[in-house]
C-alpha positions in Angstrom: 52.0 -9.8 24.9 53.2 -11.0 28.6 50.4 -10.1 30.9 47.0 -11.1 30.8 44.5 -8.8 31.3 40.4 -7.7 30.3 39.4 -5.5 27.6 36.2 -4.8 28.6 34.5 -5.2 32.3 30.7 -5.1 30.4 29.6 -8.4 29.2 31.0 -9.8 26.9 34.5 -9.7 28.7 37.8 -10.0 26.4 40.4 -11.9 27.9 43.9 -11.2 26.0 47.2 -13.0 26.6 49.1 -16.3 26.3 47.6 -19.5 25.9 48.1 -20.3 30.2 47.4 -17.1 31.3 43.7 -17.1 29.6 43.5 -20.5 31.0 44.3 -18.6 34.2 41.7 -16.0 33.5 38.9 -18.6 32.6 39.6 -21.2 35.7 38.5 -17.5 37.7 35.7 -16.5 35.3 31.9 -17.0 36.0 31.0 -17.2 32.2 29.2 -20.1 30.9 30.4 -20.1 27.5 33.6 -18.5 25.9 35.5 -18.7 23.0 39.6 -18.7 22.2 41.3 -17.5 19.1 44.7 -17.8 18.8 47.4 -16.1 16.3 51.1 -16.8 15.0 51.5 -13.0 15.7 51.1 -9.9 18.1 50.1 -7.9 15.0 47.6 -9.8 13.8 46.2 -10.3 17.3 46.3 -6.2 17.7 44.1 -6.3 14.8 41.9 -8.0 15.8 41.9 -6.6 19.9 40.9 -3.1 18.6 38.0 -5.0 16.4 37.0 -6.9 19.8 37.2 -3.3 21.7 34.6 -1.6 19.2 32.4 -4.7 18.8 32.1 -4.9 23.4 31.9 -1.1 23.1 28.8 -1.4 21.0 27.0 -4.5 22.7 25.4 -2.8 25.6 23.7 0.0 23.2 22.8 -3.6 20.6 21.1 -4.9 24.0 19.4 -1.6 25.1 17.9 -1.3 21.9 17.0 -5.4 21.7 15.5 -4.8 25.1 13.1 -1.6 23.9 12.4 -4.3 21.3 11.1 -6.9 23.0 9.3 -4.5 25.9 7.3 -3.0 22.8 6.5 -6.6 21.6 5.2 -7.7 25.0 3.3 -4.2 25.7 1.9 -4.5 21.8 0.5 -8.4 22.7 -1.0 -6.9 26.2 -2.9 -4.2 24.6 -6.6 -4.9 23.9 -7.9 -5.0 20.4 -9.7 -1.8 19.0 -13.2 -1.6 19.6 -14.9 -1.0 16.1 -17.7 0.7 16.3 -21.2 -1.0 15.0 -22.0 2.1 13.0 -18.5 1.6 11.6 -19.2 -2.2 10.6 -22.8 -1.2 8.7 -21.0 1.4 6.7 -18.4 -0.9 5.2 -20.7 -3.9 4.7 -23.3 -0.8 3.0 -20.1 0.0 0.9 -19.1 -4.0 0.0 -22.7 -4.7 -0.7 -22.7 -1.4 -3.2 -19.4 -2.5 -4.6 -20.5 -6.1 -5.0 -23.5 -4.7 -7.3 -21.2 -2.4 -9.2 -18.9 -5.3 -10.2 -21.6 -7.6 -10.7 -23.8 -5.3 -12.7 -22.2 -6.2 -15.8 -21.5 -2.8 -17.1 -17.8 -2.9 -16.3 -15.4 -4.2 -19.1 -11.4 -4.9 -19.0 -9.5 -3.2 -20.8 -8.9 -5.8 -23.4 -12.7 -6.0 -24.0 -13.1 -3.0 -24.7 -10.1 -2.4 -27.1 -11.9 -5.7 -28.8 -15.0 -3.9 -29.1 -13.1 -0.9 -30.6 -11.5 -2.8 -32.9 -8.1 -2.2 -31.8 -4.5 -4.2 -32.2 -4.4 -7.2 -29.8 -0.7 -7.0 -29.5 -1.1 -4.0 -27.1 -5.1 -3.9 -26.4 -5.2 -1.7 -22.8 -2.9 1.2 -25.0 -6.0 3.0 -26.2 -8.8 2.7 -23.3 -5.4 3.8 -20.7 -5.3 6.8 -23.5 -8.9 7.6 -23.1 -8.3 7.5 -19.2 -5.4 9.2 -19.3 -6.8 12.2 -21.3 -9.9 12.5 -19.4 -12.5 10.9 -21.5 -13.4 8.3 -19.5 -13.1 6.8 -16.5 -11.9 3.1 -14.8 -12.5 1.2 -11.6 -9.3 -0.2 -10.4 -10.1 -3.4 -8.8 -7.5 -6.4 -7.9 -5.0 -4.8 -10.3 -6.8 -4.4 -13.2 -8.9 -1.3 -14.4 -12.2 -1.6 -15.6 -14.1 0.7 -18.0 -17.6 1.6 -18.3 -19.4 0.0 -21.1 -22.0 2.8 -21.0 -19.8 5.4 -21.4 -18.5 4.1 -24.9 -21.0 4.7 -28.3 -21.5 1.8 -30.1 -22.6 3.8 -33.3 -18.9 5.2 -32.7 -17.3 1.9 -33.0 -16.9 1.8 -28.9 -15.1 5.3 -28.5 -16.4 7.5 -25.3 -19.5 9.6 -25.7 -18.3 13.3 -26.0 -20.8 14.1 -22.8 -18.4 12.0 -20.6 -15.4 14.0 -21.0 -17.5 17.0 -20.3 -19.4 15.3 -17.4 -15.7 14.2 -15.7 -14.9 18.3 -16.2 -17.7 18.9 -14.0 -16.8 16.9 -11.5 -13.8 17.3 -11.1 -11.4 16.0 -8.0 -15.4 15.3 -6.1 -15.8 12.4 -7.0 -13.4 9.6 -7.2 -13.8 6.7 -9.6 -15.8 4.4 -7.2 -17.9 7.9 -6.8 -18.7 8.2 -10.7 -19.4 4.6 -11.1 -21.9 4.9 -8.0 -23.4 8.6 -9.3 -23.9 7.0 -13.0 -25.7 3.7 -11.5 -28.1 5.7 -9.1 -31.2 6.9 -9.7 -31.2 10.8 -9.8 -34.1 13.0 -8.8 -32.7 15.7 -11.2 -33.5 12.9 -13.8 -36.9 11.7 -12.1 -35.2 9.1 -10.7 -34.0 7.5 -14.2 -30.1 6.4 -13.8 -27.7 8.8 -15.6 -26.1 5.8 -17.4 -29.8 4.8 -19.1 -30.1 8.7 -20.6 -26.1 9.0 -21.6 -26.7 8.2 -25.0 -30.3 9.7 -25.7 -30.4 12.9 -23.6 -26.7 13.2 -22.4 -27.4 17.1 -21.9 -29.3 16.2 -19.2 -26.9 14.1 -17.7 -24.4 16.7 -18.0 -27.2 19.2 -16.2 -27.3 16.7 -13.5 -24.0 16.3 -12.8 -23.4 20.3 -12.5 -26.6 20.2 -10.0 -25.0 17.6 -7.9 -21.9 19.6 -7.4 -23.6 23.0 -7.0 -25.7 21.2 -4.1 -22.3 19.8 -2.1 -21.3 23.1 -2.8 -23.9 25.0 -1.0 -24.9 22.1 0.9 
């Protein structure tokens, strides 16, 4: 190519041509930095002209879009912290502290526990308590990936399988209550009960139990 001339008058600017008439072009240019690629050809340099020409034509829309960037970084860091509310702050440490007991109460199991209990195969131990989960027959906690089941809710005298009264007490609640919910409703004392937990009368009187739980749901109902 025998003249000289710019591709692109937004920055970057693309300076094509021969060796001295870049050198031309540079001596007059106000850059600070620029870069020179040369070729044996003209075809190979057309290549790569129309590659400059789309790359220039998309830089101002890349620096629009860095610029949004960084203007949402700096108005992100100036924006003041949200304000959480002390009422806010005593529910979740209520909710830790009633956690906390749940987990420490010692009536939660793994998985693999309990399938020891049961008596099941140790190559796959979690298959059969998942199962019970699964098919609505008990429940789990999930905490810190791994679920934990209700040593209460399994009969001994039934080599660790679920009472029947849970499935039926699990009906009756329903989508109420998640698991956190169950575990708290079995570990509380219930007036319905006279204030005896509905875990302590599971195995002896699990009618009861199952009367309690359908009076704690007609009572949000109408509540």
């Amino acid at each position: 190519m025998s003249n000289a001339k710019e591709l692109h008058r937004e920055v970057p600017t693309v300076m094509v041509g021969t060796g001295p008439e870049v050198i031309q072009l540079l001596h007059r240019s106000t850059a600070r930095r620029a870069l020179a690629v040369t070729f044996a050809n003209d075809d190979e340099m057309h290549l790569l002209e129309l590659m400059i020409r789309r790359v220039t034509e998309f830089y101002p829309q890349l620096m629009r879009q860095r610029q949004h960037e960084a203007i949402d970084k700096i108005v992100s860091a100036l924006l003041p912290e949200v304000a959480i509310p002390d009422a806010a702050l005593a529910q979740a440490r209520m909710m830790v502290d009633a956690k906390s007991a749940i987990l420490n109460s010692g009536d939660l199991l793994p998985a693999g526990e309990i399938a020891k209990l049961a008596g099941y195969s140790a190559n796959n131990p979690s298959a059969q308590p998942n199962k019970w989960k699964r098919d609505g027959t008990i429940f789990a906690i999930h905490h810190k990936g791994t679920d934990y089941f209700p040593i209460y809710a399994l009969n001994p005298d039934e080599n660790y399988r679920p009472y029947k009264a849970v499935a039926d007490i699990l009906r009756v609640f329903g989508d109420t209550k998640d698991s956190w919910g169950l575990a708290f409703w079995f570990a509380g004392l219930n007036s319905f009960l006279n204030d005896q937990r509905p875990q302590d009368l599971l195995a002896a009187d699990p009618e009861r139990v199952i009367a309690a739980a359908k009076d704690e749901v007609e009572g949000v109902q109408h509540g």
